[in-house]
VOBA-851331 format. One record per residue (C-alpha): x, y, z. Coordinates in nm, 4 decimals. Example, Ala and Ser with C-alpha at 12.3 -4.5 7.8 and 13.67 -1.06 7.14 Angstrom:
residues 2
R      east     north        up
R    1.2300   -0.4500    0.7800
R    1.3670   -0.1060    0.7140
***
This chain:
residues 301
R      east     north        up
R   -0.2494    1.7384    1.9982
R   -0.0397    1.6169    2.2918
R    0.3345    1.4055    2.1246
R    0.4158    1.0337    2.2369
R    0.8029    1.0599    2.1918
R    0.7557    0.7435    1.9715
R    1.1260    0.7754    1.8146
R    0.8767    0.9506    1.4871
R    1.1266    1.2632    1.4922
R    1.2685    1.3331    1.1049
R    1.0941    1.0229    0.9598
R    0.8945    1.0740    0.6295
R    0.5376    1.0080    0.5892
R    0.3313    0.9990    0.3132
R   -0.1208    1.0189    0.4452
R   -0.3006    0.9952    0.1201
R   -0.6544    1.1654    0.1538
R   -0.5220    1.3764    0.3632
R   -0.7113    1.6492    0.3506
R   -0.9777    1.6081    0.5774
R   -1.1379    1.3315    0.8117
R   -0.9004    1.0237    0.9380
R   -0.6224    1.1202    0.6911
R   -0.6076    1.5208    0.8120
R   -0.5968    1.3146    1.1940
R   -0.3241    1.1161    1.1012
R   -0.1127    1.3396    0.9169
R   -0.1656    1.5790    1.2119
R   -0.0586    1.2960    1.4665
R    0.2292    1.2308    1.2744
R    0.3141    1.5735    1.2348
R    0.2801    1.6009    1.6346
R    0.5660    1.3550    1.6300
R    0.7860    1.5789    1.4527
R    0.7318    1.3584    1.1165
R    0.7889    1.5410    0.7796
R    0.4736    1.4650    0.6342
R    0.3612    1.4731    0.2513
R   -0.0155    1.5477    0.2021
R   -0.1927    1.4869   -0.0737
R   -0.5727    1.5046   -0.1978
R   -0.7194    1.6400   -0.5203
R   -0.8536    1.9631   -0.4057
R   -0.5803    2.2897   -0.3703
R   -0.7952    2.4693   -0.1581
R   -0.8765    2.1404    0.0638
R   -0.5166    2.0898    0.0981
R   -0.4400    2.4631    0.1765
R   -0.6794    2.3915    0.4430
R   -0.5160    2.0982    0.5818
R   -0.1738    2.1951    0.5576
R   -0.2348    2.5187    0.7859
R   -0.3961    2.2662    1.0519
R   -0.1402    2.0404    1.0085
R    0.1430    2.2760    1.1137
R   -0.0651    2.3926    1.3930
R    0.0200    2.0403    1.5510
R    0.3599    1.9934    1.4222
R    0.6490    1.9628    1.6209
R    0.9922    2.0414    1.5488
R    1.1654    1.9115    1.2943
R    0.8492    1.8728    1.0945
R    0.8153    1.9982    0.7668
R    0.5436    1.9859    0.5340
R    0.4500    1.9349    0.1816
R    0.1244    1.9211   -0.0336
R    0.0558    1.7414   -0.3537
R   -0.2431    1.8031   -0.5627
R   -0.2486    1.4829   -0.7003
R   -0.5709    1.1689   -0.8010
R   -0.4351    0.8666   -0.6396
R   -0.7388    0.6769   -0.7344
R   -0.4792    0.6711   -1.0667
R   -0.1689    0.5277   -1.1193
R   -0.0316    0.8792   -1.2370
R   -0.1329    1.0564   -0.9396
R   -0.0144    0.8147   -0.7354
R    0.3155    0.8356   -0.9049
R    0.3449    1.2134   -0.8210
R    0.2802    1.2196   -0.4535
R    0.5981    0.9425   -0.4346
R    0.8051    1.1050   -0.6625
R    0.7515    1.4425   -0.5290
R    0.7922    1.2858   -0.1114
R    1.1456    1.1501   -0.2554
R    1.2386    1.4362   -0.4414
R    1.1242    1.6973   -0.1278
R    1.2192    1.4891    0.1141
R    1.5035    1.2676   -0.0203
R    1.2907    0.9214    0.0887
R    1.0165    0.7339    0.2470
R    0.9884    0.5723    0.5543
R    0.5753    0.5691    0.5868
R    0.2891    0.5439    0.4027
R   -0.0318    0.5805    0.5591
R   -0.3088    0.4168    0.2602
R   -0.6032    0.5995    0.3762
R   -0.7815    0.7596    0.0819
R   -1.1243    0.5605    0.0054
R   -1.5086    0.5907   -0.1227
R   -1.7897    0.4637    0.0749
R   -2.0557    0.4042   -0.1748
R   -2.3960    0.1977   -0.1498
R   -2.3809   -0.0911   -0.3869
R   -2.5454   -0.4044   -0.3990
R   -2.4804   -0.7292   -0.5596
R   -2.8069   -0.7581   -0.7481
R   -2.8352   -0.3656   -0.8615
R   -2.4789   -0.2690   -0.9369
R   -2.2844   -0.3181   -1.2913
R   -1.9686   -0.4028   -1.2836
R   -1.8311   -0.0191   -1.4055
R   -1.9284    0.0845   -1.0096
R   -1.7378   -0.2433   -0.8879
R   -1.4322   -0.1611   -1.0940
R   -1.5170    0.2286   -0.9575
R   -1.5068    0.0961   -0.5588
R   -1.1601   -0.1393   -0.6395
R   -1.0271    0.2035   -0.8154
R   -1.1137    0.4172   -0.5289
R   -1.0897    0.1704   -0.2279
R   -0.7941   -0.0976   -0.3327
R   -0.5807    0.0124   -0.6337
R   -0.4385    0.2935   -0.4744
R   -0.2772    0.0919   -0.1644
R   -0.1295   -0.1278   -0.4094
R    0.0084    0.1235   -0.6168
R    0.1487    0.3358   -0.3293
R    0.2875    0.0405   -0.1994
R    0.4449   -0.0384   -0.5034
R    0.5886    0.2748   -0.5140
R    0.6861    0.3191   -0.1930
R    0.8751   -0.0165   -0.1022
R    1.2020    0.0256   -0.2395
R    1.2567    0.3718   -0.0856
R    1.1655    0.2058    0.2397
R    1.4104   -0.0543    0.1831
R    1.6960    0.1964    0.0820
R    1.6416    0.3556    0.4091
R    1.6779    0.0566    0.6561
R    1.2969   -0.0555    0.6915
R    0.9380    0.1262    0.7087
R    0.5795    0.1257    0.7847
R    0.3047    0.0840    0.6194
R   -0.0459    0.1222    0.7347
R   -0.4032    0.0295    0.5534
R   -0.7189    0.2468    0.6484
R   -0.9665   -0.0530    0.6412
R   -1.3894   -0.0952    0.7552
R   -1.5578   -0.3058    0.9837
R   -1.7521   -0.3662    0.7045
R   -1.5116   -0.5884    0.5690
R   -1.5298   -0.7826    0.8716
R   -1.8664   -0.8139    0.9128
R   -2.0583   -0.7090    0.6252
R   -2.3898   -0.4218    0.6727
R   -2.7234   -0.5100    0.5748
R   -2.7414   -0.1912    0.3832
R   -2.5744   -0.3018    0.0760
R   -2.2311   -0.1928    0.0450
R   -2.0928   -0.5129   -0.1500
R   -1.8428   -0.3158   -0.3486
R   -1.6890   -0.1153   -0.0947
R   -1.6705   -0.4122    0.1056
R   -1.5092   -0.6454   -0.0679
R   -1.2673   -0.3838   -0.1456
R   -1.1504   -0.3381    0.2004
R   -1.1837   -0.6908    0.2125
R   -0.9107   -0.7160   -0.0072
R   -0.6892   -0.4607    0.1659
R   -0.6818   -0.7225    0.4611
R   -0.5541   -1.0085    0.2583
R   -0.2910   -0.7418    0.0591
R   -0.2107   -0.6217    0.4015
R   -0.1045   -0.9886    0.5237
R    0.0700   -1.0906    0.2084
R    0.2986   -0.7479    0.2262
R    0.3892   -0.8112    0.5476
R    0.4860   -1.1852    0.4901
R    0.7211   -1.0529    0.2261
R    0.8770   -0.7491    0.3398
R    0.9446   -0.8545    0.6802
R    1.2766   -0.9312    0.5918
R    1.3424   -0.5813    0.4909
R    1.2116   -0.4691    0.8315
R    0.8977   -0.2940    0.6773
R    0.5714   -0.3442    0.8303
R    0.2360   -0.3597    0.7146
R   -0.0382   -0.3110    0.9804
R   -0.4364   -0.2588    0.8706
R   -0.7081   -0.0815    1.1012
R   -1.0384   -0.0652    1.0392
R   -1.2765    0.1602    1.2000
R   -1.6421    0.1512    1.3327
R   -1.8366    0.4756    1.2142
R   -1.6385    0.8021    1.2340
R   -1.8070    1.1199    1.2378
R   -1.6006    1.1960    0.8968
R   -1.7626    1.3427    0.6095
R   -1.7736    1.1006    0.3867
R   -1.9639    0.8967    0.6386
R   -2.2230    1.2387    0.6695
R   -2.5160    1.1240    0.4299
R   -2.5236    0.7967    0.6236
R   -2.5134    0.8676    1.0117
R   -2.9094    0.8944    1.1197
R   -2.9907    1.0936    1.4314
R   -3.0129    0.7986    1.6311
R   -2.6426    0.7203    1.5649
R   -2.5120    1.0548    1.6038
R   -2.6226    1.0808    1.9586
R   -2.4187    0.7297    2.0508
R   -2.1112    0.9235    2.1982
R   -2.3053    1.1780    2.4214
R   -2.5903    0.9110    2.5195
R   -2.4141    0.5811    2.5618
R   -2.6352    0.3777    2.3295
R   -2.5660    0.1652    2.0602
R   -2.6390    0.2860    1.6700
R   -2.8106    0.1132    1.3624
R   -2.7979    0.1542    1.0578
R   -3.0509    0.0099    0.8618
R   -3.0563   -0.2906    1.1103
R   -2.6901   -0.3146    1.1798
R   -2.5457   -0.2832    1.5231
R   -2.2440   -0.0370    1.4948
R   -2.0127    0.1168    1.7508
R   -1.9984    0.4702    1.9141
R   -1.9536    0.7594    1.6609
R   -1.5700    0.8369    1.7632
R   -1.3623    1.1323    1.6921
R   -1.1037    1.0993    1.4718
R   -0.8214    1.1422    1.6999
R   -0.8811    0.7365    1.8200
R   -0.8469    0.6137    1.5339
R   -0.4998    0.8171    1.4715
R   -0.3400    0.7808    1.7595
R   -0.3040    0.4219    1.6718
R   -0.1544    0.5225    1.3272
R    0.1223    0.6580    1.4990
R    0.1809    0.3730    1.7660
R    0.2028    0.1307    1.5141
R    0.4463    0.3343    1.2782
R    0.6690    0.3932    1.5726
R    1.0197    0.2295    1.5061
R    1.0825   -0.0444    1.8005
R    1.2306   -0.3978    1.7892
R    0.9115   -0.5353    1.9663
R    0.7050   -0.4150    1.6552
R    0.4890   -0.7305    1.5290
R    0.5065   -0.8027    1.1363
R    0.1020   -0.7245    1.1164
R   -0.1468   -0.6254    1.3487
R   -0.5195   -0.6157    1.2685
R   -0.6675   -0.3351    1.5271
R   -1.0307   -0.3132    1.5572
R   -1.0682   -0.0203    1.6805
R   -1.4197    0.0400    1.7594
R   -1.6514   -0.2787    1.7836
R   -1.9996   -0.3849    1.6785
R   -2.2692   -0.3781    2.0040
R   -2.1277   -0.7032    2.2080
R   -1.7503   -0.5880    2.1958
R   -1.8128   -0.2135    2.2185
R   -1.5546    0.0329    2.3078
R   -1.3220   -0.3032    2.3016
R   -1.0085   -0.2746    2.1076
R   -0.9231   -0.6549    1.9365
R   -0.5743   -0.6659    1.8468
R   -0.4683   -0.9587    1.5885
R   -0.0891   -0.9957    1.5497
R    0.0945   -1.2256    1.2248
R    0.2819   -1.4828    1.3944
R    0.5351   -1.7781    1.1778
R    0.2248   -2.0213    1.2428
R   -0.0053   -1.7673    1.1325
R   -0.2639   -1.5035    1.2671
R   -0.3994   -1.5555    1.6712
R   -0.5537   -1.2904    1.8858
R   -0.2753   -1.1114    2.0795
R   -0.4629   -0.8779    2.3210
R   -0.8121   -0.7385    2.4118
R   -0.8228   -0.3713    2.5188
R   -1.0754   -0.3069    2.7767
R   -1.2831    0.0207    2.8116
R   -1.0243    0.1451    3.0737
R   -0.7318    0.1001    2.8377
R   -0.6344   -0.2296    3.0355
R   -0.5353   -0.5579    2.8888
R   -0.8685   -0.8306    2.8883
R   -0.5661   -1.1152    2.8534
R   -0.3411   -1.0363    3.1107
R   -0.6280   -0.9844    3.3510
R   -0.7203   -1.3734    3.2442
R   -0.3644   -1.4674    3.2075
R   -0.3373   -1.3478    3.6166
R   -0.6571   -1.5399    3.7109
R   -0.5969   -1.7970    3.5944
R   -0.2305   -1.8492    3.7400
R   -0.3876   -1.7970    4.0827
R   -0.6544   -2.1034    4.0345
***
């Protein structure tokens, strides 16, 4: 995995779920950045795992650390931040990413698996957060990033009520942290993803969705339009743009990375503003800004 030299070098990140799929990516990318990263997940031999392809990536002055710790509770949650401060001496990121996709719907779901999806999808951001905030304002400022779902943006027809309103209400947590702390120069930024070939997406990508990235078409599931099955290394690479340290950094984004079948391969990016949330920039296929090319159009007319 190829560095940015995005000013990353010595910072300390914590990637929860971080032992495989978008949180292994991240704390990988970060690590690639020379980051001094603190994984965590519940399994030792999953994080064993992890930690050797982690320093395969990492860049000097990285250092590593593993906690076998439950974040879906508050106690676990409390020993991955204790242990980053007491390894590491502070904290100055926290990537949220650990989460349960689970089929639930409204009609045919108690409220023990609701509470189970807002344990496994919600509580642990806000604990983390919790957590994490005043060792990010001891140190000067920080970043915070949410792993979100399209889902919450646009619901699926194969019921996933739970899970989505959960992630639905990591985009409202995600704006009210940033209002606040944005005086302390920390940053809360949320993406959400289309369908990554992860595996805790496995029992739900069909064969017809699975062949999106080699074939070019679009994917359903169950009726619903979805983007290209991505690798993970996408969706990461914007986990460490948006942690990067620079005086241009907006209080929020929103990034979508991959979008449903009219905005496909599009990148929407949603930035927090004093008069609230507008559209900042489209990314086109080629990487190019959508806006600017309008922006220069239209001065021309």
């Amino acid at each position: 995995m190829q560095a940015m030299d995005l000013g990353l070098s010595g910072k300390i990140a914590v990637v929860t779920g971080s032992s495989r799929g978008l949180g292994l990516a991240s704390a990988r990318a970060l690590a690639a950045e020379g980051c001094h990263v603190v994984l965590c997940a519940r399994s030792r031999a999953g994080l064993d795992a992890a930690v050797h392809l982690v320093a395969e990536s990492a860049a000097k002055p990285a250092r590593l650390h593993a906690v076998e710790a439950d974040v879906s509770t508050s106690a676990g949650v409390r020993t991955v931040i204790d242990s980053a401060v007491e390894h590491f001496g502070g904290i100055d990121i926290l990537v949220n990413n650990v989460g349960s996709s689970m089929g639930t719907d409204l009609l045919g779901t108690g409220d023990e698996v609701w509470h189970q999806a807002l344990d496994q999808n919600l509580f642990p951001s806000i604990r983390a957060a919790r957590l994490a905030v005043p060792f990010m304002e001891q140190r000067g400022g920080g970043s915070i990033i949410m792993m979100g779902s399209v889902s919450a943006l646009a619901g699926f027809t194969r019921a996933q009520d739970a899970y989505t309103a959960a992630k639905g209400a990591v985009i409202s947590l995600t704006k009210s942290l940033a209002i606040q702390f944005a005086r302390d120069q920390i940053r809360c930024n949320v993406i959400h993803p289309g369908i990554v070939d992860t595996p805790l997406q496995a029992p739900y990508l069909t064969a017809a969705i699975r062949k999106d990235s080699s074939g070019g078409e679009v994917g359903y599931l169950d009726g619903d339009p979805l983007c290209d099955c991505q690798d993970y290394d996408r969706v990461s690479a914007h986990v460490r743009k948006l942690v990067r340290p620079t005086p241009q950094s907006a209080v929020a984004d929103v990034h979508v990375v991959l979008g449903p079948r009219e905005m496909r391969n599009l990148e929407l990016k949603l930035t927090l503003t004093p008069r609230g949330w507008r559209i900042s920039d489209v990314i086109g296929t080629d990487g190019k800004s959508l806006l600017k090319e309008l922006q220069r159009a239209n001065s021309h007319r």
